[in-house]
C-alpha positions in Angstrom: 0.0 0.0 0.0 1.2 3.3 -0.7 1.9 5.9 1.8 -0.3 9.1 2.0 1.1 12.0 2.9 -1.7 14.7 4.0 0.4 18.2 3.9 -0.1 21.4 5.8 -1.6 23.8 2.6 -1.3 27.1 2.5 -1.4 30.6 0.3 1.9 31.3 -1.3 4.0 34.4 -0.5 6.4 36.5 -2.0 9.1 34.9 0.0 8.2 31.0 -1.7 8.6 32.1 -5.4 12.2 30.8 -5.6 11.4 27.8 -4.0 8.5 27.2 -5.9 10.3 28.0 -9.3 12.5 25.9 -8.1 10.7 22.7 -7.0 8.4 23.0 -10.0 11.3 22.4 -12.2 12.7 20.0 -10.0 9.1 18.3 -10.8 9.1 18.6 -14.4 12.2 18.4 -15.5 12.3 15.7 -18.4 9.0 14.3 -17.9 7.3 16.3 -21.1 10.3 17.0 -23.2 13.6 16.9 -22.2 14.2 19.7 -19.9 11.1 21.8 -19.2 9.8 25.4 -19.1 7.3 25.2 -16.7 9.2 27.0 -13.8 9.3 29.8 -15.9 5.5 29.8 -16.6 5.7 29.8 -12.4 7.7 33.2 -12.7 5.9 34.9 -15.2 2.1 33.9 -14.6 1.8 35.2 -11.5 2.4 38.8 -13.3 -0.8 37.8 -15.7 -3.7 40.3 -15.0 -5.5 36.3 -15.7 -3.7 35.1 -12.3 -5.7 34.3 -9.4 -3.4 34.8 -6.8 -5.9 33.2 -4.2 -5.9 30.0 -5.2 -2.5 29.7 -5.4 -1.4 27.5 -2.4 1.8 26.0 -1.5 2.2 22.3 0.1 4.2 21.9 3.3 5.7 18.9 5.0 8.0 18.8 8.1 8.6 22.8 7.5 9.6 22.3 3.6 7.5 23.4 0.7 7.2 20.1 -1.3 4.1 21.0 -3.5 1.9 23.9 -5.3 -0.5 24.6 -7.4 -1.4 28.0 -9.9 -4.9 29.3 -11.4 -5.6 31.4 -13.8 -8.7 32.9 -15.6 -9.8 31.2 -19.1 -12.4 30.8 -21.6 -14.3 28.8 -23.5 -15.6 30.5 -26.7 -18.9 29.1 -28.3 -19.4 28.8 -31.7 -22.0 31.7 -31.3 -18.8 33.8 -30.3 -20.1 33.8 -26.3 -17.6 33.5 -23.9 -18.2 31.8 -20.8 -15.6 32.5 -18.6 -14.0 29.6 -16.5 -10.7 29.0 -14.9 -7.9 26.5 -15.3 -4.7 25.2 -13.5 -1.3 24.6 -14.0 1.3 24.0 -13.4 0.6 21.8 -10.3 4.3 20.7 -9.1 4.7 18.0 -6.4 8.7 17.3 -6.1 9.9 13.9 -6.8 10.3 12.0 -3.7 6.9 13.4 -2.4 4.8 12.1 -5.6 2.5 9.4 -5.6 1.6 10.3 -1.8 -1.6 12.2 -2.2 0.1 15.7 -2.6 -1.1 16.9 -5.8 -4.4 15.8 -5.2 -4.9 17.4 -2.1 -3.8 20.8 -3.4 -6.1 20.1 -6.1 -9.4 19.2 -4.4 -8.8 21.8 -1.3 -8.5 24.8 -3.9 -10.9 23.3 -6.3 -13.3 23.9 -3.3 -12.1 27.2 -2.3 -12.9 28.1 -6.0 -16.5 27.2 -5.7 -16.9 29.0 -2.5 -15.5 32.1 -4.2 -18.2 31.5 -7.4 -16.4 29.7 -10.1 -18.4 27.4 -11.8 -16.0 25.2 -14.1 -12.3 24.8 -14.7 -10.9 23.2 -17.4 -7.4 21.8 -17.6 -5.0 19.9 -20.0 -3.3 16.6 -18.3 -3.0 12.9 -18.5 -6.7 11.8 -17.9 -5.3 8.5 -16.0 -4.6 10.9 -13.4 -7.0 13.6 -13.1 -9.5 11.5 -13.7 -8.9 10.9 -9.8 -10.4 14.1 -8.4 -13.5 13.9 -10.9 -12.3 15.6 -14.4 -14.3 14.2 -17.6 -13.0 14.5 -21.1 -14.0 17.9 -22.4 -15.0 15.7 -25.8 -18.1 14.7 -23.7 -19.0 18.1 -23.5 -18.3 19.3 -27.0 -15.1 21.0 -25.3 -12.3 21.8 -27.6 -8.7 23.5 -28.1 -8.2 26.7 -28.6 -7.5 24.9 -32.4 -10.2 23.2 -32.7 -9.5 19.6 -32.2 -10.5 17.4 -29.5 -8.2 16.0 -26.8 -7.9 13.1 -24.3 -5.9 15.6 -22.6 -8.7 18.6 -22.2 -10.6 17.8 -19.2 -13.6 19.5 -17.4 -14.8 19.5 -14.0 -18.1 21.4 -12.5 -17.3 23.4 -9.4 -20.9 23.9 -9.5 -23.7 21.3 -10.6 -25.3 22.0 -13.9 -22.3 24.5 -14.8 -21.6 22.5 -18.1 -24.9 23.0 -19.0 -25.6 24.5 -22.7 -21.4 25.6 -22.7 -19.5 24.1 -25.6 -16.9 25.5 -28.0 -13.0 26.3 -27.9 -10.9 26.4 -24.8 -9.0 29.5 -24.5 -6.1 29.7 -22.1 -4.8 32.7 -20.9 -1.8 34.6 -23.3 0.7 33.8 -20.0 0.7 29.9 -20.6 2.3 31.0 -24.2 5.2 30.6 -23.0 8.6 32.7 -25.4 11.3 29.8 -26.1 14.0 32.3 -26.0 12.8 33.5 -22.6 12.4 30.4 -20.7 15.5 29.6 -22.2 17.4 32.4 -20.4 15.7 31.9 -17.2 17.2 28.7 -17.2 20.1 29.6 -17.5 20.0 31.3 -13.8 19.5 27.3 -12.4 22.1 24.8 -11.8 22.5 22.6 -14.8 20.9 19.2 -15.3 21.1 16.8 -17.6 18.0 16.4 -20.7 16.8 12.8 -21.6 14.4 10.7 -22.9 11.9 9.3 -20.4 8.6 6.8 -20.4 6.5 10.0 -19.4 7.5 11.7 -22.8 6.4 9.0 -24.8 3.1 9.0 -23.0 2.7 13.2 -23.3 3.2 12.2 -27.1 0.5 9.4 -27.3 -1.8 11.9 -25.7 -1.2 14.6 -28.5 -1.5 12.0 -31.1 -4.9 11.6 -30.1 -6.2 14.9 -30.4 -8.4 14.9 -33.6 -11.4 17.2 -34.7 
């Protein structure tokens, strides 16, 4: 049997952004692509007028941040040209030796409850459905949910904060400009971390089977 960690969560402050920069590339690193740039999407979303600094929390165990998560505004645009406004997460780090323990997922659930409290009715998220499908996502397919292209993907995923918030929504998921992350940038602001070595892993072969998937 695994063992369950259950972590003291809190808000982030100014003083964790180097650690959290830190520990989210820590959990990244080499498990999409070799390397990874989601540390810098740490630094630079939480500058995004789309942030929602409330929701970000932070995972502590024994006095060490091990864990966080980040929100952000988002939309889904109907055909109609609506847009129903919904929110989305990412990236939600857990450092290595601390995964698999129930981390992630209580970040996830405790803030995807603080988000309905505050009003928000729906997030949406891209991530391996084999996991996510653990704190009650469903394919956005179901839903008539698609990229921001156009395409469907095992990888979109849609949970109700609110019951009946799916209700008559479909179209194109939109997430906010700060997850379009500038190569050359996150490129230099790896440059201010210790070096590590880039390799092939199982996880990238999965992140590819998942995009192979997307279709219209």
């Amino acid at each position: 049997m695994k063992e369950i960690i259950t972590p003291f969560l809190r808000l982030e402050s100014p003083k964790d952004y180097s650690q959290v920069e830190w520990l989210t590339r820590e959990a990244f690193w080499n498990v999409h692509v070799p390397g990874c740039n989601e540390h810098y999407l740490a630094h630079v979303l939480r500058d995004s007028p789309d942030y929602l600094a409330e929701l970000g929390f932070v995972a502590i165990v024994e006095d060490k941040i091990v864990g966080n998560i980040m929100y952000a505004r988002a939309q889904i645009i109907a055909s109609t040209s609506k847009a129903h406004q919904v929110i989305t997460f990412g990236p939600v780090s857990v450092l290595p030796p601390y995964q698999s323990k129930g981390i992630g997922k209580a970040l996830i659930l405790h803030t995807m409850a603080l988000a309905s409290a505050m009003g928000h009715k729906l997030v949406v998220i891209y991530g391996d459905p084999a996991y996510y499908c653990r704190c009650g996502f469903e394919a956005g397919e179901k839903y008539g949910i698609r990229s921001s292209d156009g395409l469907f993907s095992p990888a979109l995923q849609v949970k109700e904060l609110i019951p009946g918030a799916l209700e008559g929504i479909s179209g194109n998921f939109f997430e906010s400009e700060a997850y379009h992350v500038a190569p050359d940038a996150a490129e230099a602001f790896e440059q201010s971390f210790a070096p590590k070595d880039m390799f092939e892993t199982p996880s990238q072969k999965r992140f590819m089977e998942l995009l192979s998937q997307s279709h219209p």
